[in-house]
C-alpha positions in Angstrom: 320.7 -43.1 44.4 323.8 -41.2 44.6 325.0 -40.4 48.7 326.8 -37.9 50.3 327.7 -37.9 54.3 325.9 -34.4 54.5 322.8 -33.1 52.3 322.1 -29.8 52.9 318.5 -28.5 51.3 318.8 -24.6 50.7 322.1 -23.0 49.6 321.5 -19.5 51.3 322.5 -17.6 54.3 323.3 -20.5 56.7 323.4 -23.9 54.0 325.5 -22.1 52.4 328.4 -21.5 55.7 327.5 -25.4 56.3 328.4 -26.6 52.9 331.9 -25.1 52.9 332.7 -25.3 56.9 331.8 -29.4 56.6 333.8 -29.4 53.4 336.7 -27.8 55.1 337.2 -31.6 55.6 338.2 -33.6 52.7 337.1 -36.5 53.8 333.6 -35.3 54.6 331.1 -35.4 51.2 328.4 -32.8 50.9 325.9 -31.9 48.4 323.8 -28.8 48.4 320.5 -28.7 47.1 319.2 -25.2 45.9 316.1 -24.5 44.2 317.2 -21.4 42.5 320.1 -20.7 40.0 323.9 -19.4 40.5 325.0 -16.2 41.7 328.2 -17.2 39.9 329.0 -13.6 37.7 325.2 -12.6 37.9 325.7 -8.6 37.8 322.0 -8.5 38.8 322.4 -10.3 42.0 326.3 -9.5 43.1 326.0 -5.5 42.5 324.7 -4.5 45.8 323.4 -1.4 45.0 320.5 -2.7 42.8 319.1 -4.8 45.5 316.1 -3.1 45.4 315.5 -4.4 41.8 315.3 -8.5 43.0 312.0 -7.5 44.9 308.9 -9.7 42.9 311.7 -10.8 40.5 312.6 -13.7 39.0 314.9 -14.2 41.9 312.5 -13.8 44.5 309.6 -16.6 46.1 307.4 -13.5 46.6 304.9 -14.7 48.9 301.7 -13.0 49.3 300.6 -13.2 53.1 297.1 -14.2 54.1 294.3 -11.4 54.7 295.0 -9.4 57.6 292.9 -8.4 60.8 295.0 -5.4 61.6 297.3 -5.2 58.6 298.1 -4.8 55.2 296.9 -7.4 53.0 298.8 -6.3 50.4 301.9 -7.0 51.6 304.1 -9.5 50.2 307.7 -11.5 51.6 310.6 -11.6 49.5 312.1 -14.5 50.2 315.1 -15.5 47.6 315.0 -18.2 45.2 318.8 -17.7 44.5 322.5 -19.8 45.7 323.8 -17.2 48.6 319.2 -17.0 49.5 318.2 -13.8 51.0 321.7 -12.7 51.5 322.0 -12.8 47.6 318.9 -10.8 48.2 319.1 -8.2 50.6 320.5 -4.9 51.5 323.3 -6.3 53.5 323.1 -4.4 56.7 325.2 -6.5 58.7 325.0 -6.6 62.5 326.1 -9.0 65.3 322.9 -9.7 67.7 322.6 -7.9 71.2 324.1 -9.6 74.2 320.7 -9.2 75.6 319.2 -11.2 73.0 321.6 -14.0 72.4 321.5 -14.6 76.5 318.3 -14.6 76.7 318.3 -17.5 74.2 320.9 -19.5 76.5 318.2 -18.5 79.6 315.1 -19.6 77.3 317.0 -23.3 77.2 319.2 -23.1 74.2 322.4 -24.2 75.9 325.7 -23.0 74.2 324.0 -19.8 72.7 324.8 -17.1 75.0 326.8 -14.0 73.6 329.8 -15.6 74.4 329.3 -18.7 72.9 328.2 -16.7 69.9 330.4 -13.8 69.6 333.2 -15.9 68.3 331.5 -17.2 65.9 330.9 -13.3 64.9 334.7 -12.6 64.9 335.6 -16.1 63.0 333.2 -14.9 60.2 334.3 -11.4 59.6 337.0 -9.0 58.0 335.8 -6.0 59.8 337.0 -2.6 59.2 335.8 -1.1 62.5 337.9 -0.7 65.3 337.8 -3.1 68.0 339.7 -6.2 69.3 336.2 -8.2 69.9 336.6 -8.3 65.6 337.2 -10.5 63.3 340.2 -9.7 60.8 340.8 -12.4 58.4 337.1 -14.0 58.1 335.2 -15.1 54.5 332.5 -12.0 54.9 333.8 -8.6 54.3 332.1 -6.2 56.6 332.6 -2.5 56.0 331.0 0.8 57.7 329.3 2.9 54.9 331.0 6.1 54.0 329.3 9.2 54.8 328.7 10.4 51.2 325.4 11.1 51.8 324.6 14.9 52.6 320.9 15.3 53.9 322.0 11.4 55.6 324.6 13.8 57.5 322.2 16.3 57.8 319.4 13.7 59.8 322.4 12.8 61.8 322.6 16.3 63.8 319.0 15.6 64.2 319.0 13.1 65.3 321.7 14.2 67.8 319.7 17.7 68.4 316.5 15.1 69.4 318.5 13.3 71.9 319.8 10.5 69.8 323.4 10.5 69.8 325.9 9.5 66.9 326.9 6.4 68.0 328.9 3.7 66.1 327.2 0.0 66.0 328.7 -3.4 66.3 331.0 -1.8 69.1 330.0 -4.9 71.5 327.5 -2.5 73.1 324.1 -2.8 72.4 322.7 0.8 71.2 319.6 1.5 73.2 319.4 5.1 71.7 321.7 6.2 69.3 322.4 6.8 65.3 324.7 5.6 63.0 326.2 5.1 59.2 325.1 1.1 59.1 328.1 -1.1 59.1 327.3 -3.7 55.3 328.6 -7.1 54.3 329.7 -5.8 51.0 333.2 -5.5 49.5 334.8 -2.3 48.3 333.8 -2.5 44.9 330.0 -2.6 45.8 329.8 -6.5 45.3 327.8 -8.0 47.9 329.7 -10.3 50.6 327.2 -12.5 50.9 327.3 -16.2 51.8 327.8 -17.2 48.6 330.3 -14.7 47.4 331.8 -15.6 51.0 331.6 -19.4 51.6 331.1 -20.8 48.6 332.9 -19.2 45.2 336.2 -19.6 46.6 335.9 -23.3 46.7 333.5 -23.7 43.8 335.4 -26.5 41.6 338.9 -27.0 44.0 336.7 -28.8 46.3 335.7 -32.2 45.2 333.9 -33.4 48.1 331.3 -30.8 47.6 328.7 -30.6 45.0 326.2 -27.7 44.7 323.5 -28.4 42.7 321.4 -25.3 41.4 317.9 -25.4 39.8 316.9 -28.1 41.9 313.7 -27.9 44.6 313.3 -30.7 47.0 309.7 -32.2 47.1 310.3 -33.7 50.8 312.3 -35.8 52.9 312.9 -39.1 53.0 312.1 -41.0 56.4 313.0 -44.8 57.7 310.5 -46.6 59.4 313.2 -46.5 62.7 312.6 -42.3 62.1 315.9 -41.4 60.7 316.0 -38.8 58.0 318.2 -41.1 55.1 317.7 -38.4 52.3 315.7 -36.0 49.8 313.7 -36.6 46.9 314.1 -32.9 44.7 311.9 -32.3 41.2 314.6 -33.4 38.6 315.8 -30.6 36.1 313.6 -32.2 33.5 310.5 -30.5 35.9 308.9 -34.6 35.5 310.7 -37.1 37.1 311.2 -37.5 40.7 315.3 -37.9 42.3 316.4 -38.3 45.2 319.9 -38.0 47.3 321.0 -40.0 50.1 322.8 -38.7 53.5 325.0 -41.3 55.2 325.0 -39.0 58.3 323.1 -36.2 58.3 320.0 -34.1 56.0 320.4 -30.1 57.1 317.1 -28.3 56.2 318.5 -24.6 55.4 315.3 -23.2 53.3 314.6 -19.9 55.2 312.0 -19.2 58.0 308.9 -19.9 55.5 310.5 -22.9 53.3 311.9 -24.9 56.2 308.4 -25.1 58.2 307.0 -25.8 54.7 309.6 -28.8 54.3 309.3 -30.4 57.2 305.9 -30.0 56.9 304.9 -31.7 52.9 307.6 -34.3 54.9 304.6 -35.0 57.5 307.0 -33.5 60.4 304.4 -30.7 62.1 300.9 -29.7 63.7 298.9 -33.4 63.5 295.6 -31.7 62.7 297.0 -29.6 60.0 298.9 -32.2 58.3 296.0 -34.4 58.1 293.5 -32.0 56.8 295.9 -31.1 54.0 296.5 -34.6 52.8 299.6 -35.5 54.6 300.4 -38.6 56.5 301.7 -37.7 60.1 305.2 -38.9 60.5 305.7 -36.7 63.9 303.6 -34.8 65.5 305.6 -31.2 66.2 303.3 -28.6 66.7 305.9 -26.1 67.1 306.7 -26.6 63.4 305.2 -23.2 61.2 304.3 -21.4 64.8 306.1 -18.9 66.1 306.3 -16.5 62.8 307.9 -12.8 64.2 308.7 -10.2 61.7 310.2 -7.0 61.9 306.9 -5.1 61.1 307.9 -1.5 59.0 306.4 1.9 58.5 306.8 4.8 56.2 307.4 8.4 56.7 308.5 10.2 53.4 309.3 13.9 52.7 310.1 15.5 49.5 313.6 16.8 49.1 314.2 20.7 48.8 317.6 19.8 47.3 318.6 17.0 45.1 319.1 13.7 46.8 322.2 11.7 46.1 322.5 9.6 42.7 324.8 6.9 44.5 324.6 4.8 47.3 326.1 1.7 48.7 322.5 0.6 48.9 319.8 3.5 49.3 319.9 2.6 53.1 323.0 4.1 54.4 321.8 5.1 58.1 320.2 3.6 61.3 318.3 4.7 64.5 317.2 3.2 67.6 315.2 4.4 70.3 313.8 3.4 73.5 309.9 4.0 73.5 309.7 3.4 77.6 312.2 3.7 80.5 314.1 0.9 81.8 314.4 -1.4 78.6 318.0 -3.0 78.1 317.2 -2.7 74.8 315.9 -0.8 71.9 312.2 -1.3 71.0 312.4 1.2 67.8 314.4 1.2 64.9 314.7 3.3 61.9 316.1 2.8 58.6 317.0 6.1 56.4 316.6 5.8 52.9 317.4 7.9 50.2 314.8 7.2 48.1 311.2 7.4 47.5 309.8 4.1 49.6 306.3 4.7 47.8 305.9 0.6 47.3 302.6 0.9 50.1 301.6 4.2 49.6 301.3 5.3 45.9 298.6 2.3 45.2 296.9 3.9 48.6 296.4 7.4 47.1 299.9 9.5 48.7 301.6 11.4 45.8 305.2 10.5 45.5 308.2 12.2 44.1 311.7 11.0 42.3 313.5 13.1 45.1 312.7 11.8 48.1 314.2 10.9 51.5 312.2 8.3 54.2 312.4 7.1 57.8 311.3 3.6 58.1 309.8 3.0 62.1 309.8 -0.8 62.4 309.3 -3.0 65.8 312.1 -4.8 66.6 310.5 -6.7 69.6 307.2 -7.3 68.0 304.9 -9.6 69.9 302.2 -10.3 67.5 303.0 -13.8 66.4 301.5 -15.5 63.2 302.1 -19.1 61.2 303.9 -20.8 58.9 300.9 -23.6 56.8 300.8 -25.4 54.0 298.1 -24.7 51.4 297.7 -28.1 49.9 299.8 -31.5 49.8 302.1 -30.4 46.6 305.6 -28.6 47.1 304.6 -26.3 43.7 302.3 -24.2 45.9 303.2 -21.5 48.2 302.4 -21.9 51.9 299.9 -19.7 53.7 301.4 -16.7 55.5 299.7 -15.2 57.9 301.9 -13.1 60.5 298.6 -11.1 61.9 300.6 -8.3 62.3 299.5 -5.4 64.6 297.2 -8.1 66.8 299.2 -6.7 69.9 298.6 -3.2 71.0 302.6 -3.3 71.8 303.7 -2.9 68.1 300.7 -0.6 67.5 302.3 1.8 70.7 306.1 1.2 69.4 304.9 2.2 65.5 302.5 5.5 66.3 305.7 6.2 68.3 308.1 6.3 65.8 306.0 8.2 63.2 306.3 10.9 65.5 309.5 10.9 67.0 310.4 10.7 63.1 308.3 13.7 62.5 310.4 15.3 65.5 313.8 14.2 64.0 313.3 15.6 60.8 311.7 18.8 62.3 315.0 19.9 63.8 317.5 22.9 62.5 319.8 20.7 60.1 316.8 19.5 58.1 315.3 22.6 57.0 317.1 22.8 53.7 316.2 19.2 53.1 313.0 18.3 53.9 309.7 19.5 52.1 306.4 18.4 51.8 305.3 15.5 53.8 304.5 13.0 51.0 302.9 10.2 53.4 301.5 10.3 55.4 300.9 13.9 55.6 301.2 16.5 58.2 296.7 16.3 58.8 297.8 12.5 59.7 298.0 13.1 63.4 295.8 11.5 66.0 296.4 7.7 67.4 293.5 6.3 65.2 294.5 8.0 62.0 298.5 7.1 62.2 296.8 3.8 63.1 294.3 3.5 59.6 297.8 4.7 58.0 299.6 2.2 59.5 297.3 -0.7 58.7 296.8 0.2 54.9 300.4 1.2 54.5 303.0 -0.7 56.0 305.5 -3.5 55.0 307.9 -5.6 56.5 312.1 -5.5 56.6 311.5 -8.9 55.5 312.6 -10.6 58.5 310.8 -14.0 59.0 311.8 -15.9 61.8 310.9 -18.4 65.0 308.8 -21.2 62.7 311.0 -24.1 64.0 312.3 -22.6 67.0 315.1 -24.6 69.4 314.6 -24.9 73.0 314.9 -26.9 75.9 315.0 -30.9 74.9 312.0 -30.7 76.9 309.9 -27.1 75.9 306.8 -28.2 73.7 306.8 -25.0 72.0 310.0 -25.7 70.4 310.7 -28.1 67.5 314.5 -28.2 67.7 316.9 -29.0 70.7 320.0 -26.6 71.3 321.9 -28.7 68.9 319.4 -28.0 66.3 318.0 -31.1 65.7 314.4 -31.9 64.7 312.3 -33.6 67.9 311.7 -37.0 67.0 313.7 -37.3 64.2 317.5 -38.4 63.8 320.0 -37.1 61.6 317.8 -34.1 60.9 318.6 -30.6 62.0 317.6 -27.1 61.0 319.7 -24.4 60.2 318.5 -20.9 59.8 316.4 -17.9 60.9 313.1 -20.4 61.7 315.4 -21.7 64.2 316.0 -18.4 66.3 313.6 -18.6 69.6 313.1 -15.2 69.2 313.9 -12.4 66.1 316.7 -10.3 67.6 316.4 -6.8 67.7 318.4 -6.0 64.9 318.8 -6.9 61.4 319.3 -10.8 61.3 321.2 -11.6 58.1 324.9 -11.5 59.6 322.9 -13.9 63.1 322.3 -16.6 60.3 325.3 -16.8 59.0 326.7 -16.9 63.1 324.1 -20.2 62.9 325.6 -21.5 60.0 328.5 -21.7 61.6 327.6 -22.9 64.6 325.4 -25.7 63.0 328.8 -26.9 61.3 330.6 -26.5 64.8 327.9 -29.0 66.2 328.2 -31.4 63.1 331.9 -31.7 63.4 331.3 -32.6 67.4 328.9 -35.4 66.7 331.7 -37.0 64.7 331.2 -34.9 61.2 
């Protein structure tokens, strides 16, 4: 068995910043097991502006989620099989986390995750172009604010403004309760995504010989000693029949994403007792914080046909954000919207709403949802996918926040500087108006941002409802620790892609203290 000081299981948004910040190191060995192939010169993955086109791909997981009470059944996750994971994946809207949020992560119990233990970790990662001496200039991730190219997005801006949303600019160090904005993107000037990959790891892909990144390889679970110590991984050779495995002399980092992590440590007999033994799987430690927690970024759809054509190039088809504060006194936004310029029929064309090739939407999500679902396995074997179940819309709270935002959307795009762009209501229609039917609407129709998150949240050493300590390692386990969005105690209230990469970091900052 070959053995490496470091074995980190998912090459994506965080494994990938730990692989190259341990490796910084030449005496430190690492080796990075990812499930899915290169990014290396992959057009289809580094050309950010056919993101869109990776959703139910070859590239993507694609996890159905379990019948929902309240929700829409259809729905599926993306989750990215893919070196650089969902940030090979995504649409690259890149923000650092509120203040708000990260403190009250420090005052949950994660010690030495406060904003400003975390906002340098924001500035060490970036090459911003927004002004600002809180940013980072010479950082691996490109972050750029999107040009304002985009006529009828311009146009929604004085509506916004005319509503009583202000044009204000994000990542400022502010948190925007109520404001609207050109999104700032991790993507470089020639439209190639910055993601962690791009970032981290292609610039030291072959110059660094302490590192090995192995593609095309899924690990089946971890390997435990009988003294609890996490030795290594056993992975599905690339001949899909034989069994290897890899060895860590220090430390295994489980980096598989919010749904594969839970499902890890999980098929590794490291969750809920009850669960693991009804699926087949002998209890190693019983963590029943493991695949609880789930929180999403819950989305919903308003699209209008466009009088005038819509744009033919983007940086990414979702150029423009909007938050809003639903009640008075919140320190934060509750509401967010995302602009597209596009037709977002995915939910609504299968549901009976006509569509249309020129089309603009407004995209309502929840950014402090409270309806919390799971993380399970569906049998014993690593080949099947997990059950989902985020029961969205079980709390009256993202059912208020989301009729909310349909109309104060309605209201946006109702103002002066719209009226040469938007048409007919495609979905859900202007007769879609009372709290019940926006509700039916919402239930049948809506999809996610695709933000998993919480599944093996850290806490206090002593908080049973957490699986991790601050220093993200596994309860009852050594040399194990998580790092990625299943880690986060609670979904910040903004897009969380830029956050995991701010763990990544910090997970190697943690490794290098305990002697890494």
């Amino acid at each position: 068995m070959e053995e490496f000081d470091y074995v980190v299981v998912g090459g994506g948004t965080a494994g990938a910043v730990v692989a190259a910040r341990l490796t910084e190191d030449p005496s430190v060995t690492v080796c990075v097991l990812e499930a899915g192939p290169s990014d290396v010169g992959d057009d289809a993955i580094l050309r950010l502006d056919r993101w869109m086109g990776l959703l139910e791909s070859g590239y993507d997981w694609d996890y159905p989620v379990e019948p929902q009470e309240n929700g829409n059944s259809f729905m599926r996750h993306a989750r990215a099989k893919v070196l650089g994971g969902c940030s090979s994946h995504n649409s690259c809207i890149a923000f650092w986390a509120p203040a708000e949020d990260l403190d009250e992560w420090g005052a949950m119990g994660c010690t030495g995750w406060s904003a400003a233990d975390c906002f340098p970790l924001y500035q060490r990662l970036e090459t911003n172009d927004a002004p600002g001496d809180h940013h980072g200039r010479t950082g691996p991730v490109t972050i750029r604010t999107v040009p304002p190219n985009d006529p009828c997005g311009s146009a929604l801006l004085e509506a916004c403004a005319a509503t009583g949303i202000p044009v204000t600019p994000f990542n400022t160090g502010t948190t925007v309760k109520r404001g609207a904005h050109w999104f700032q993107i991790n993507c470089r000037p020639d439209g190639t995504r910055s993601s962690a990959s791009v970032s981290y790891l292609h610039p030291v892909l072959g110059k660094r010989p302490n590192l090995e990144v192995c593609t095309g390889i899924q690990a089946k679970r971890l390997v435990l000693d009988a003294d609890m110590r996490c030795t290594g991984v056993e992975y599905q050779a690339p001949d899909l029949i034989h069994t290897g495995s890899v060895g860590a002399r220090r430390e295994v980092i489980v980096s598989c994403g919010a749904i594969d992590s839970p499902k890890l440590l999980m098929l590794s007999g490291i969750g809920p007792a009850g669960h693991l033994r009804e699926t087949g799987v002998d209890v190693a430690v019983d963590l029943p914080a493991v695949g609880s927690h789930l929180q999403d970024h819950p989305e919903g759809v308003i699209m209008w046909e466009a009088k005038r054509p819509m744009v033919t190039t983007s940086t990414q088809w979702w150029e423009i954000g909007i938050f809003a504060d639903t009640q008075p006194g919140l320190d934060r936004p509750d509401l967010m919207f995302h602009y597209g310029s596009v037709p977002f029929d995915m939910n609504t064309y299968r549901r009976g709403y006509p569509t249309s090739d020129n089309a603009f939407c407004l995209t309502p999500n929840v950014t402090r949802a409270r309806s919390m679902g799971t993380v399970r396995l569906r049998t014993r074997d690593y080949r099947d996918k997990p059950r989902v179940d985020p029961r969205y819309f079980t709390d009256e709270h993202d059912v208020r926040v989301m009729t909310t935002g349909l109309r104060l959307a309605r209201e946006i795009v109702s103002q002066p500087s719209m009226a040469d762009w938007a048409g007919t209501e495609l979905a859900p229609g202007t007769d879609t108006r009372s709290d019940d039917e926006l509700l039916d609407y919402i239930r049948k129709t809506h999809n996610t941002v695709y933000h998993p998150a919480g599944t093996v949240r850290m806490g206090a050493p002593d908080d049973a409802d957490a699986a991790l300590d601050p220093q993200l390692r596994v309860k009852g386990v050594r040399g194990l620790r998580v790092a990625d969005a299943s880690v986060m105690p609670f979904l910040p209230a903004v897009n969380p892609c830029i956050t995991t990469m701010m763990i990544g970091e910090k997970c190697a900052d943690l490794l290098k203290g305990d002697g890494g």
